[in-house]
Predicted model as a PDB file, atoms N, CA, C, CB and O in Angstrom, pLDDT in the B-factor column:
MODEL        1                                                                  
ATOM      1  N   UNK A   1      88.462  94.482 127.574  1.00 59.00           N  
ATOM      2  CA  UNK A   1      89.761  94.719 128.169  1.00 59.00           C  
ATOM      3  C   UNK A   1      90.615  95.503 127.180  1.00 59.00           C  
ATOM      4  CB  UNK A   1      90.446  93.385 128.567  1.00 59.00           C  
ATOM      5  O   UNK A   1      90.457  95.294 125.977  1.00 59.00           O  
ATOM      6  N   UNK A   2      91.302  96.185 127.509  1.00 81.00           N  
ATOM      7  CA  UNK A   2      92.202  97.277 126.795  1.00 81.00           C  
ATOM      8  C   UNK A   2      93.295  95.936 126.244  1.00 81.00           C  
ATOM      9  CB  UNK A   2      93.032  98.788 128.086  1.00 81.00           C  
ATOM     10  O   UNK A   2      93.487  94.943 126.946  1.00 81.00           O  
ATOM     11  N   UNK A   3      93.850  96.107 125.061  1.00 81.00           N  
ATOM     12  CA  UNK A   3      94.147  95.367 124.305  1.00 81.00           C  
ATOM     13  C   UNK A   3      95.647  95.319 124.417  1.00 81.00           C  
ATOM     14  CB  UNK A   3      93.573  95.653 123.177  1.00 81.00           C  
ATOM     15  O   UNK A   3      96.268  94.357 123.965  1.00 81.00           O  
ATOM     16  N   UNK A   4      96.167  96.198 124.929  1.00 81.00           N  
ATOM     17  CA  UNK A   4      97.775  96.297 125.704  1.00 81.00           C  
ATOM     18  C   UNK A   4      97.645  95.999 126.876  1.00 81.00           C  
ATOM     19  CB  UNK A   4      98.558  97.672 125.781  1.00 81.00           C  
ATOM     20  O   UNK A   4      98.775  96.159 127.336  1.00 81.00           O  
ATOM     21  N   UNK A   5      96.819  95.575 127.890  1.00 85.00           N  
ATOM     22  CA  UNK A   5      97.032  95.230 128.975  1.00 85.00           C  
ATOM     23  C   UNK A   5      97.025  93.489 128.802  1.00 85.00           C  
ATOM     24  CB  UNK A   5      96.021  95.957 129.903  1.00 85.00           C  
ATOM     25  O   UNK A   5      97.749  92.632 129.308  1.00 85.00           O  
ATOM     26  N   UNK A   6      95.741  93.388 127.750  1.00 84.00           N  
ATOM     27  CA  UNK A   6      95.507  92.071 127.250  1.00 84.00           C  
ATOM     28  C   UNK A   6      97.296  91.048 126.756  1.00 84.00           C  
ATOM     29  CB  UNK A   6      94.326  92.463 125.720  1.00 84.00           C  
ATOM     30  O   UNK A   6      97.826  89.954 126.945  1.00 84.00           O  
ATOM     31  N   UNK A   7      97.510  92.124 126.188  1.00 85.00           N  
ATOM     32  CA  UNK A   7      98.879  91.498 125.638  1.00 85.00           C  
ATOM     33  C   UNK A   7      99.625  91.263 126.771  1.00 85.00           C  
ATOM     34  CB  UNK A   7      99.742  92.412 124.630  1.00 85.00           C  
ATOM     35  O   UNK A   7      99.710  90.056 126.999  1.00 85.00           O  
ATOM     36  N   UNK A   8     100.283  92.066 127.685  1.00 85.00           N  
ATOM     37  CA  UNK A   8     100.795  92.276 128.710  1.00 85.00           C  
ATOM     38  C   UNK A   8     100.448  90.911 129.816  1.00 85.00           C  
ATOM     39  CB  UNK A   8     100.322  93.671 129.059  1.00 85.00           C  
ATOM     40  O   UNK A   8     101.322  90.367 130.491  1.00 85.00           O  
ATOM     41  N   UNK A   9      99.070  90.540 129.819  1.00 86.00           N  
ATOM     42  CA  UNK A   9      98.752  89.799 130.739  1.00 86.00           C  
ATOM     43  C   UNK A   9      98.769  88.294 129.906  1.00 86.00           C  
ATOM     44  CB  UNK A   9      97.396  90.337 131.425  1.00 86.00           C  
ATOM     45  O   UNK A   9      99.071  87.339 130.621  1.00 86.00           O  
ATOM     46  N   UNK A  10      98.467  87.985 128.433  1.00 85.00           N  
ATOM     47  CA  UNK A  10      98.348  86.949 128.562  1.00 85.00           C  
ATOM     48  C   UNK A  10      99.105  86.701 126.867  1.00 85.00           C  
ATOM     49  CB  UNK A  10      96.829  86.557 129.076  1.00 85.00           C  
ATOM     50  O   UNK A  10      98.704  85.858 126.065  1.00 85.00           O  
ATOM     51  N   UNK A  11      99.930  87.390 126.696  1.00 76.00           N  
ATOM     52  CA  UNK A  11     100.598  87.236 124.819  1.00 76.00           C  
ATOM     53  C   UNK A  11     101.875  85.988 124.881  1.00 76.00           C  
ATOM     54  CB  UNK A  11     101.657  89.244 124.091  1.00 76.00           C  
ATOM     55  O   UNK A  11     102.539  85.609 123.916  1.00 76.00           O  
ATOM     56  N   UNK A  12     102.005  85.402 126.589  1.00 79.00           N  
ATOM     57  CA  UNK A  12     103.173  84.947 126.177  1.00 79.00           C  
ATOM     58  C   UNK A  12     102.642  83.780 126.009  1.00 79.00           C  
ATOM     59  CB  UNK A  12     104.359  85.078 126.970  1.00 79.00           C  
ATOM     60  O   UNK A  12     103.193  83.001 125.231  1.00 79.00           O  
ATOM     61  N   UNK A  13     101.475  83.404 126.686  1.00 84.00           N  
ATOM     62  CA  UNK A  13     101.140  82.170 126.236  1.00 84.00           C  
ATOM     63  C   UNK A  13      99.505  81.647 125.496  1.00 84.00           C  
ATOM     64  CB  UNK A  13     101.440  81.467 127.453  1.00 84.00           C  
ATOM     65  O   UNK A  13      99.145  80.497 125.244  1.00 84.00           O  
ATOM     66  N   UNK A  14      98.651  83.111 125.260  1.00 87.00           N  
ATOM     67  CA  UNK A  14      97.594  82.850 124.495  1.00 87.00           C  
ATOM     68  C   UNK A  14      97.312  83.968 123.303  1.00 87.00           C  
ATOM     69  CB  UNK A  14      96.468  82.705 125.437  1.00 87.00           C  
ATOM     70  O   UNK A  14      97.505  85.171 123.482  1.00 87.00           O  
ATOM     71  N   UNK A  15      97.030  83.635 122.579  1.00 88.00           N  
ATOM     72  CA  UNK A  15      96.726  84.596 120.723  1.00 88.00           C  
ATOM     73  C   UNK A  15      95.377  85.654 121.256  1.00 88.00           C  
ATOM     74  CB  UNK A  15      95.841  83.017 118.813  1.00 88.00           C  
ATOM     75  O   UNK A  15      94.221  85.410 121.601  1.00 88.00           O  
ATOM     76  N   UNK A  16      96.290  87.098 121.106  1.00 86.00           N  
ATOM     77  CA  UNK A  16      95.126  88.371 121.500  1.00 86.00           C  
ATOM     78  C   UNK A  16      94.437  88.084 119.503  1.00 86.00           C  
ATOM     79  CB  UNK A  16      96.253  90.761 122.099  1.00 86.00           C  
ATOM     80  O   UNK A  16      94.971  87.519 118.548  1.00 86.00           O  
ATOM     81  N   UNK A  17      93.391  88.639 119.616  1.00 86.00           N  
ATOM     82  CA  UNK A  17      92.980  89.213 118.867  1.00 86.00           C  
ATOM     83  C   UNK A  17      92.151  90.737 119.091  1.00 86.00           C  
ATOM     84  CB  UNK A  17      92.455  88.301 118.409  1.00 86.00           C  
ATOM     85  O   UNK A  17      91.505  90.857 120.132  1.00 86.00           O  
ATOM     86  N   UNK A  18      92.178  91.772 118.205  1.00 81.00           N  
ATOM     87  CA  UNK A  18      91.420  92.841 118.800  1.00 81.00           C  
ATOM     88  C   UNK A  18      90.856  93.468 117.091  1.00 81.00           C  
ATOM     89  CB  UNK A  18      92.577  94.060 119.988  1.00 81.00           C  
ATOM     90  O   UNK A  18      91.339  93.003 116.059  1.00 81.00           O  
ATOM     91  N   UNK A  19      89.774  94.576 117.093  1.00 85.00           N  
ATOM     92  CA  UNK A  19      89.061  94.667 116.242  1.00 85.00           C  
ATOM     93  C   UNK A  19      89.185  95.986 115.499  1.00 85.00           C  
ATOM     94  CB  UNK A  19      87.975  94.376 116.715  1.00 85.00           C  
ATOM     95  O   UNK A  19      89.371  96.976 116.207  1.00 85.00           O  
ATOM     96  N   UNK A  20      89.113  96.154 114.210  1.00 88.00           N  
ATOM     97  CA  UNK A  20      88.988  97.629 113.957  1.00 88.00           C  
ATOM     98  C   UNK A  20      87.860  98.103 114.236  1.00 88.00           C  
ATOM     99  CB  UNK A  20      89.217  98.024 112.728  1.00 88.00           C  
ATOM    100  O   UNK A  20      86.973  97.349 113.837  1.00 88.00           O  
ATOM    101  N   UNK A  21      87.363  99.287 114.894  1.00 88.00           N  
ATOM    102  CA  UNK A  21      86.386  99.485 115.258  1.00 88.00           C  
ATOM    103  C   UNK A  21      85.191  99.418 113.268  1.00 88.00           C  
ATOM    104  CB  UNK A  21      86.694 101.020 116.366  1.00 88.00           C  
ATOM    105  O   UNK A  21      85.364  99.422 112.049  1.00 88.00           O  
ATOM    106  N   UNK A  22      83.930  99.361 114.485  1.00 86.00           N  
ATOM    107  CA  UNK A  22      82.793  99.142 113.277  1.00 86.00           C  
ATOM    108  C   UNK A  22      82.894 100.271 111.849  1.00 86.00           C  
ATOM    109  CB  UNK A  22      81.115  99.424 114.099  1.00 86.00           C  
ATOM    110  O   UNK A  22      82.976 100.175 110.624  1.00 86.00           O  
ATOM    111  N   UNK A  23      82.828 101.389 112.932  1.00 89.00           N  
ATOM    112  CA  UNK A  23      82.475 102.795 112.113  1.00 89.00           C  
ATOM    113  C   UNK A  23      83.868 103.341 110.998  1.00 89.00           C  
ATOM    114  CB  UNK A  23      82.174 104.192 113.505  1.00 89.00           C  
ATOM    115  O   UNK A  23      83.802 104.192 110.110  1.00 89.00           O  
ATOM    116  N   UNK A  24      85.065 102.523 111.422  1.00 91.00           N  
ATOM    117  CA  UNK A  24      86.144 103.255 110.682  1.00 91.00           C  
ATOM    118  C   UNK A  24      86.064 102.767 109.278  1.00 91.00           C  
ATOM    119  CB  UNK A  24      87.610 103.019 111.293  1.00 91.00           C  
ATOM    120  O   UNK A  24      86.034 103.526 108.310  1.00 91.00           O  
ATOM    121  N   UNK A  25      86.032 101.474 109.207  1.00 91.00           N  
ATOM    122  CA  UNK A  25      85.804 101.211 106.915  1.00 91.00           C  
ATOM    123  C   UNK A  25      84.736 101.858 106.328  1.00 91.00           C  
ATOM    124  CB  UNK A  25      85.296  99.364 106.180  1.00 91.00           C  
ATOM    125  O   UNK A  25      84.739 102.487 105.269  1.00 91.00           O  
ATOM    126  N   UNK A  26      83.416 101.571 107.433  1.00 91.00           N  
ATOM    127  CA  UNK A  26      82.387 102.497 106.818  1.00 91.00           C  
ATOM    128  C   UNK A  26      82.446 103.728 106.402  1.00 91.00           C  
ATOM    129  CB  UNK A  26      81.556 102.628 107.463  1.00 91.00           C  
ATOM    130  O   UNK A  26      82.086 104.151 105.303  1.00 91.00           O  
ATOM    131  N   UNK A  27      82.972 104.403 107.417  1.00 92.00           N  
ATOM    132  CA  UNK A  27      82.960 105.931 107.467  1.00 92.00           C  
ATOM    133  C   UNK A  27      83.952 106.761 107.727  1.00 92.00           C  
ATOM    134  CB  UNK A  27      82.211 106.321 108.245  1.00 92.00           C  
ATOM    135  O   UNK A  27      83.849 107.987 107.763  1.00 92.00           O  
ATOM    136  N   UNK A  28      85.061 106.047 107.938  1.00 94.00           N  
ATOM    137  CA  UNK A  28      86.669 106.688 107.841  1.00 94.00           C  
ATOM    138  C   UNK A  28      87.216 106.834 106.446  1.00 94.00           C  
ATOM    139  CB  UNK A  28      87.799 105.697 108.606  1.00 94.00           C  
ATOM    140  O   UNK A  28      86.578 106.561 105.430  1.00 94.00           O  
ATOM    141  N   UNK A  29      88.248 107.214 106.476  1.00 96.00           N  
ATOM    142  CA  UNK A  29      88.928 107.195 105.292  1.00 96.00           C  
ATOM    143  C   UNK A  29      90.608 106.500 105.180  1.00 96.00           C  
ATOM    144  CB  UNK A  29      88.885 108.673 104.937  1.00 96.00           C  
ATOM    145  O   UNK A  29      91.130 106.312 106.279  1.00 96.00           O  
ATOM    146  N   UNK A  30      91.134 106.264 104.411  1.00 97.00           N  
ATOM    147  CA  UNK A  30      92.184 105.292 104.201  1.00 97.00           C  
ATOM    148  C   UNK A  30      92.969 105.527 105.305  1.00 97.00           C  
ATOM    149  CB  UNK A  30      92.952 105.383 102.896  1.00 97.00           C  
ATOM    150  O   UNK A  30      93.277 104.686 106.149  1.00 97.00           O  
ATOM    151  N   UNK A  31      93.466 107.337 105.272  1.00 98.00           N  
ATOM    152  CA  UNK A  31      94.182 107.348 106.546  1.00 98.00           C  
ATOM    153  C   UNK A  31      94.071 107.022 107.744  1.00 98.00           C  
ATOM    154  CB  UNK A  31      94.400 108.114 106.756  1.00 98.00           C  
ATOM    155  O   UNK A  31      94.994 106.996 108.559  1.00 98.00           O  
ATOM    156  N   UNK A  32      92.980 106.760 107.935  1.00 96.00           N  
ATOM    157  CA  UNK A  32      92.321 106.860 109.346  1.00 96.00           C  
ATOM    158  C   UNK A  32      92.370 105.184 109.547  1.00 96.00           C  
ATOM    159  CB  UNK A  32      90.531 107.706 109.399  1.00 96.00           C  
ATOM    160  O   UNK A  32      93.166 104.771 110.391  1.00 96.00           O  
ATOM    161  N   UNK A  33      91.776 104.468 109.010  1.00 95.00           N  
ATOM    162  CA  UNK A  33      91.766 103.272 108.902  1.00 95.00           C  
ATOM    163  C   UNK A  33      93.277 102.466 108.963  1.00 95.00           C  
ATOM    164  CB  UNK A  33      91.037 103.122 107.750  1.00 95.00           C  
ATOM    165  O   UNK A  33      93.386 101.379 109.531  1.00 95.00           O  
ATOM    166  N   UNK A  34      94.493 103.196 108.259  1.00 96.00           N  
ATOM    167  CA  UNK A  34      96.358 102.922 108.602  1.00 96.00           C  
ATOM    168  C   UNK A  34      96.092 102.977 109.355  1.00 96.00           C  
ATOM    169  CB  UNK A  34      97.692 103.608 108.374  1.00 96.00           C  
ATOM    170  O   UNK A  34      95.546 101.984 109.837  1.00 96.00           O  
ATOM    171  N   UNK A  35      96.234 104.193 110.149  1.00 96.00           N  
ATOM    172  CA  UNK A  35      96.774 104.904 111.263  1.00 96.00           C  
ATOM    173  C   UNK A  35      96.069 103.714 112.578  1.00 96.00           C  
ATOM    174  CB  UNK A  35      96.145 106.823 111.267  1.00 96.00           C  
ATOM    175  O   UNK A  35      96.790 103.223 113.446  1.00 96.00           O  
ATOM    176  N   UNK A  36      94.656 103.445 112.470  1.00 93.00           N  
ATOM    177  CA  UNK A  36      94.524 102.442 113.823  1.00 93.00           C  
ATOM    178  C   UNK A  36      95.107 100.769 113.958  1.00 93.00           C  
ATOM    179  CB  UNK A  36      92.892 102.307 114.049  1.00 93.00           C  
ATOM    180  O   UNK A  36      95.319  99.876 114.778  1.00 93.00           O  
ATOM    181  N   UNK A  37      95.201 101.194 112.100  1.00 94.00           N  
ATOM    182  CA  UNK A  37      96.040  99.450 111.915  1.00 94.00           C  
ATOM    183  C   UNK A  37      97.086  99.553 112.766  1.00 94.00           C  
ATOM    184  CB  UNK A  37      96.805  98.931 110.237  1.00 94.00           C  
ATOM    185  O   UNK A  37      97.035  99.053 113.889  1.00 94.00           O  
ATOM    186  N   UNK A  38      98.189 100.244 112.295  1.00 94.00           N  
ATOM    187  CA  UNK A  38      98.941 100.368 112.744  1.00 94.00           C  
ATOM    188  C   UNK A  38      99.389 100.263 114.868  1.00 94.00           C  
ATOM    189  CB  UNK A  38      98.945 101.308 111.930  1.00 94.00           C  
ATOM    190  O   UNK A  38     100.126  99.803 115.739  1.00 94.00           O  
ATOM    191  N   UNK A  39      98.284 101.064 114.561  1.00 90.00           N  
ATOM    192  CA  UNK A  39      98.461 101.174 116.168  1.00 90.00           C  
ATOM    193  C   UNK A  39      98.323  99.690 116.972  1.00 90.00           C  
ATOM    194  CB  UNK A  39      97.194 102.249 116.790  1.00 90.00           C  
ATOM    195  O   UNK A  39      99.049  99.192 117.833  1.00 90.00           O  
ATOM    196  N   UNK A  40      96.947  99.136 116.257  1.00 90.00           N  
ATOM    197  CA  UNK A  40      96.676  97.775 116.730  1.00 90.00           C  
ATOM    198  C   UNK A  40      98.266  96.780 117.165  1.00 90.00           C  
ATOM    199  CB  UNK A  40      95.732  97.033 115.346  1.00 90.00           C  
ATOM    200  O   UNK A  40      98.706  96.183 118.147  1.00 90.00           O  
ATOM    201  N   UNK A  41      98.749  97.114 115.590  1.00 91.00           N  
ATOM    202  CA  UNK A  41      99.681  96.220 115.249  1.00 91.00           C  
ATOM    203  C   UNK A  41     100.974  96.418 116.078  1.00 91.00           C  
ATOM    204  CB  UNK A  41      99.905  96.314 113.826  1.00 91.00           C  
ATOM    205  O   UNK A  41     101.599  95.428 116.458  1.00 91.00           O  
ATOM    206  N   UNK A  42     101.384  97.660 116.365  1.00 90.00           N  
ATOM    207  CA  UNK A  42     102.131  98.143 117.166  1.00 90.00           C  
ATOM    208  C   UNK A  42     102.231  97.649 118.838  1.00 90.00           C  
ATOM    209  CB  UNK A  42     101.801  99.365 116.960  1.00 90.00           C  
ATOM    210  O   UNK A  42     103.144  97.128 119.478  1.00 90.00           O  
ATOM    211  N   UNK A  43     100.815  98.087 119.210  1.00 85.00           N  
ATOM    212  CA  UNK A  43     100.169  97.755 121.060  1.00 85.00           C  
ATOM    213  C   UNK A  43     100.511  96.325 120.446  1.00 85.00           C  
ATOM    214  CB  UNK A  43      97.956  98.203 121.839  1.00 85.00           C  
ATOM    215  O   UNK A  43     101.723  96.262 120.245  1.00 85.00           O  
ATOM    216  N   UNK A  44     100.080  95.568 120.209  1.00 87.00           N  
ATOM    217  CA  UNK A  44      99.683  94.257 120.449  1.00 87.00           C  
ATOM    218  C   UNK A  44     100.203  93.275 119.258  1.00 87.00           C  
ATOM    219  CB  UNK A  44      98.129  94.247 120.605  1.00 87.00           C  
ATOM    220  O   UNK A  44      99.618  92.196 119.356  1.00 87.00           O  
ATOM    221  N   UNK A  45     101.184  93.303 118.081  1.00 87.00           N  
ATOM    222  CA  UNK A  45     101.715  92.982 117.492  1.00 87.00           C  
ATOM    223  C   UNK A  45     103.474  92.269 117.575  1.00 87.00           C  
ATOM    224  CB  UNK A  45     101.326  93.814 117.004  1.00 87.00           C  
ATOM    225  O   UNK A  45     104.163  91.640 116.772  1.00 87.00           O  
ATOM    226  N   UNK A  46     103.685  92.774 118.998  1.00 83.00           N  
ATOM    227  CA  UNK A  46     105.117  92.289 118.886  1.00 83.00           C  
ATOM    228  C   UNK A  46     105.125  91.342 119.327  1.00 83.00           C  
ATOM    229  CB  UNK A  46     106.111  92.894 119.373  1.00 83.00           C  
ATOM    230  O   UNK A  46     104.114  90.982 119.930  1.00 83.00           O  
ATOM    231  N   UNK A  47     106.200  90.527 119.248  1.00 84.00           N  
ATOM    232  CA  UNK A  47     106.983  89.741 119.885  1.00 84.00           C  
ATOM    233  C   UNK A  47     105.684  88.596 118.972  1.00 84.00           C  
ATOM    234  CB  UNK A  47     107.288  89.980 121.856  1.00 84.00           C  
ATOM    235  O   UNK A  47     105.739  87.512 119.554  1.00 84.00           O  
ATOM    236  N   UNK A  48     104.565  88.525 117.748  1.00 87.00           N  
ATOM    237  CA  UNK A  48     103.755  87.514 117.503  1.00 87.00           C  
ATOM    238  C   UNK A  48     102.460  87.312 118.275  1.00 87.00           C  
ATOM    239  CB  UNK A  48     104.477  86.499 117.615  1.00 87.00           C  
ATOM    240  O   UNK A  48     102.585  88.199 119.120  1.00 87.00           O  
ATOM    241  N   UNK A  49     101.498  86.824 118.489  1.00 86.00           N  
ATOM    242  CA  UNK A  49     100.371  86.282 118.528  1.00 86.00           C  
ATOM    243  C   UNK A  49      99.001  87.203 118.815  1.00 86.00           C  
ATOM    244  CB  UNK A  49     100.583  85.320 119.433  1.00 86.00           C  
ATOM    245  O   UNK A  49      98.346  87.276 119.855  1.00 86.00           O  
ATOM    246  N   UNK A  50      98.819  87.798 117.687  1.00 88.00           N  
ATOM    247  CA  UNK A  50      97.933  88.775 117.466  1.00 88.00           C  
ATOM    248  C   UNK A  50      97.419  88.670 116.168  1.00 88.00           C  
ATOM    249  CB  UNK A  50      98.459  89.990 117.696  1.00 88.00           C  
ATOM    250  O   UNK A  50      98.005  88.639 115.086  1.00 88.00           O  
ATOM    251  N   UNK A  51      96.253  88.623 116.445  1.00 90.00           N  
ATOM    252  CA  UNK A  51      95.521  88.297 114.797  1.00 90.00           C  
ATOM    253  C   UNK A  51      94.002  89.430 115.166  1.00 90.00           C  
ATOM    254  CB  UNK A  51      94.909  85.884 114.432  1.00 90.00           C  
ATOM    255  O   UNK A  51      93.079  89.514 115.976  1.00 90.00           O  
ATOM    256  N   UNK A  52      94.591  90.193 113.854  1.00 89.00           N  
ATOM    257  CA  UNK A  52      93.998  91.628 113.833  1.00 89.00           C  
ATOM    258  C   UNK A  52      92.793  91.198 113.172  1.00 89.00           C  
ATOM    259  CB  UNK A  52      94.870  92.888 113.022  1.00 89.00           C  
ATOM    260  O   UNK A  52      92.906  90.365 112.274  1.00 89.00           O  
ATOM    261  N   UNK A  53      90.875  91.944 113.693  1.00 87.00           N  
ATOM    262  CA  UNK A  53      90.098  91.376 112.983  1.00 87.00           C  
ATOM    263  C   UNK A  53      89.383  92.752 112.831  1.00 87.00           C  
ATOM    264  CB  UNK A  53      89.423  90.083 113.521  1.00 87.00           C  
ATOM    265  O   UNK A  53      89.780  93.859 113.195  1.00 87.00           O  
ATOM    266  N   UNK A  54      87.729  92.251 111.926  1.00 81.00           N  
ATOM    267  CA  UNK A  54      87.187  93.535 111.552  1.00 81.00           C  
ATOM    268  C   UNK A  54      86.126  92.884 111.935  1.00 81.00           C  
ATOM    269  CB  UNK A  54      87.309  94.264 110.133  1.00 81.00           C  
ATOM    270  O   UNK A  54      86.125  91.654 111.970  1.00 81.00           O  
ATOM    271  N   UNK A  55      84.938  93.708 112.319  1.00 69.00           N  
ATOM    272  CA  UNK A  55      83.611  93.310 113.057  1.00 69.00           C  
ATOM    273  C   UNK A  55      82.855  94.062 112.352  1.00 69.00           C  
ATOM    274  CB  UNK A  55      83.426  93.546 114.613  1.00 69.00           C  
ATOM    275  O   UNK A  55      81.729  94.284 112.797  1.00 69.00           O  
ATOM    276  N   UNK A  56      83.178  94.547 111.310  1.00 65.00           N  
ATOM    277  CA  UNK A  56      82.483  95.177 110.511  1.00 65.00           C  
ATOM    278  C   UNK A  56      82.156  94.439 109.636  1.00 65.00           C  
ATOM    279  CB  UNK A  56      82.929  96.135 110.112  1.00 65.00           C  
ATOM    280  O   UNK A  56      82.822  93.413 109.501  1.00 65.00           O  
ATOM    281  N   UNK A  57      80.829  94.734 108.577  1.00 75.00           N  
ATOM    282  CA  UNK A  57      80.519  93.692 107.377  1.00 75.00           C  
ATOM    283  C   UNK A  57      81.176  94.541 106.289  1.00 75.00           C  
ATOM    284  CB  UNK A  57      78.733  93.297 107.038  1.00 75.00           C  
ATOM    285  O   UNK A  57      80.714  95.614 105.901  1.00 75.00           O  
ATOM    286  N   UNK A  58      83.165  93.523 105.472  1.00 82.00           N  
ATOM    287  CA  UNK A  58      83.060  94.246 104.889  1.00 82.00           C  
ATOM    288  C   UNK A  58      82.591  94.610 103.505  1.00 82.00           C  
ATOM    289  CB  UNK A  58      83.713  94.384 105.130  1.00 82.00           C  
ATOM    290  O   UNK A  58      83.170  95.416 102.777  1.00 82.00           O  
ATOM    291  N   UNK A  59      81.154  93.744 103.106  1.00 84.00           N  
ATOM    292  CA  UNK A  59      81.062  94.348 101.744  1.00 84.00           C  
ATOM    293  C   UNK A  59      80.501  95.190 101.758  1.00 84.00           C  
ATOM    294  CB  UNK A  59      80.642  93.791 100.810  1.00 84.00           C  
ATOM    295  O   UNK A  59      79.872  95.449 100.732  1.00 84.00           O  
ATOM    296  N   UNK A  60      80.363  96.443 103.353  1.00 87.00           N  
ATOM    297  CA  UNK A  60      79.615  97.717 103.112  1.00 87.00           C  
ATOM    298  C   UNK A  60      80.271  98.687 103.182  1.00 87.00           C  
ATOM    299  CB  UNK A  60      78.648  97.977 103.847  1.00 87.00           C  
ATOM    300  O   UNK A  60      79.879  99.758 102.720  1.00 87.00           O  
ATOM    301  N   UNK A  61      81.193  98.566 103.659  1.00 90.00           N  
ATOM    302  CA  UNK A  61      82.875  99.167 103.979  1.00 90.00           C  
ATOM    303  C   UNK A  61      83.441  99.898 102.460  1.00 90.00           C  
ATOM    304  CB  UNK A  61      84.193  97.518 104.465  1.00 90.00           C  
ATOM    305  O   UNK A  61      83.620  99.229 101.442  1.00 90.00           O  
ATOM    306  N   UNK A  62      83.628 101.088 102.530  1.00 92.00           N  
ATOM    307  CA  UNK A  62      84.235 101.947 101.648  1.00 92.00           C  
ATOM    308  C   UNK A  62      86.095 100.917 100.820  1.00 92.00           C  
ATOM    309  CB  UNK A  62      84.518 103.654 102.891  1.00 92.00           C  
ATOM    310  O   UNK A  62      87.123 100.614 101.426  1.00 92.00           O  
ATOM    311  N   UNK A  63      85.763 100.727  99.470  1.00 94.00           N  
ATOM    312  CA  UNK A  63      86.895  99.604  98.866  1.00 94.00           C  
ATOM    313  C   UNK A  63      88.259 100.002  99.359  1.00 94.00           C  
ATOM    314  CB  UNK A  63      86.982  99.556  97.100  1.00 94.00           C  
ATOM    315  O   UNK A  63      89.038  99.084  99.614  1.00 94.00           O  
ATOM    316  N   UNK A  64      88.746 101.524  99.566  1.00 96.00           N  
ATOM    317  CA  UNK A  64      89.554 101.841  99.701  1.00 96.00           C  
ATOM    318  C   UNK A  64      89.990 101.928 101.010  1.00 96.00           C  
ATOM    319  CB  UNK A  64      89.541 102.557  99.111  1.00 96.00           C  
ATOM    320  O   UNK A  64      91.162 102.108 101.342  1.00 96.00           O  
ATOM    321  N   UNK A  65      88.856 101.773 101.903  1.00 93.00           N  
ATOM    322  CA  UNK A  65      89.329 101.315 103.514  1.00 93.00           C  
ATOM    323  C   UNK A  65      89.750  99.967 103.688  1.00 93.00           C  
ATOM    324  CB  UNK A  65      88.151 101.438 104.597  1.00 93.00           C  
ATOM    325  O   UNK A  65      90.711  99.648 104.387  1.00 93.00           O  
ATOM    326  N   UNK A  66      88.927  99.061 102.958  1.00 91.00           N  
ATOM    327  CA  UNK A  66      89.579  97.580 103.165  1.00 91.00           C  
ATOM    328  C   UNK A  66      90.861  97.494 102.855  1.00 91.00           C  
ATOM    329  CB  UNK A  66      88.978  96.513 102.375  1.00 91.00           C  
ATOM    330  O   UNK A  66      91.760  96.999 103.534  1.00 91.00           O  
ATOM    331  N   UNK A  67      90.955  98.237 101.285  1.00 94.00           N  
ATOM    332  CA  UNK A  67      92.715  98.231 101.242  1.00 94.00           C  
ATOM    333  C   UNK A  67      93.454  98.650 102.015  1.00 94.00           C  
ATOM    334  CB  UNK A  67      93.307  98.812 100.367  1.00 94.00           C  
ATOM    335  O   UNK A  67      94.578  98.197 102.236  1.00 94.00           O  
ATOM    336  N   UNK A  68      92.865  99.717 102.624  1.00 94.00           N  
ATOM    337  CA  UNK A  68      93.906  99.818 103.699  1.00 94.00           C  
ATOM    338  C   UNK A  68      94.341  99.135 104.819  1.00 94.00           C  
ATOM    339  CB  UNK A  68      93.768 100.652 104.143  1.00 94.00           C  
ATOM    340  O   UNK A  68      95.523  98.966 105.121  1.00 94.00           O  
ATOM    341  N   UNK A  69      93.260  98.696 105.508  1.00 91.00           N  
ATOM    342  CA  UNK A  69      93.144  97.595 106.307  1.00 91.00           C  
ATOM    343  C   UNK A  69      93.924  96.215 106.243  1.00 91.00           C  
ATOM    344  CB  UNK A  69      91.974  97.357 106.204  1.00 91.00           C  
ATOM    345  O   UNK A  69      94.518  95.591 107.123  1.00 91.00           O  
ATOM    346  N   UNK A  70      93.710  95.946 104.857  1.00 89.00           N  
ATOM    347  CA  UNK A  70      94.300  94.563 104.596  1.00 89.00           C  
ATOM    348  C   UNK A  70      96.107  94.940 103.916  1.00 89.00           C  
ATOM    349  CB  UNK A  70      93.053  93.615 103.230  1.00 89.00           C  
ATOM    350  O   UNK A  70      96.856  94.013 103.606  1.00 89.00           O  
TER     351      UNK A  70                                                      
ENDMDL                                                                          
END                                                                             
């Protein structure tokens, strides 16, 4: 489910979580990796109950993407 509709339909009374995609710590770079934080955090961050995750494994993940991430 699209993760703003998710919010929309169910943020007032249950915790979205949604994922950075796999390929971005691996193989993105810092900016790239903000820029979807952000967005996550933005769509689906207001008003509280959003807990942002990574489905990626990250001890394979480029160090400087996790920082960004985290």
């Amino acid at each position: 489910m699209e993760l703003a509709k998710a919010k929309d339909m169910f943020g007032v009374t249950a915790c979205i979580t949604g994922k950075v995609p796999n390929y971005l710590p691996l193989t993105g770079n810092p900016d790239d990796v903000r820029d979807y934080c952000k967005f996550l955090i933005d769509t689906c961050g207001k008003g509280g109950g959003y807990v942002m995750i990574s489905s990626a494994l990250l001890d394979e993940a480029k160090p400087e993407n996790v920082k960004a991430m985290f």
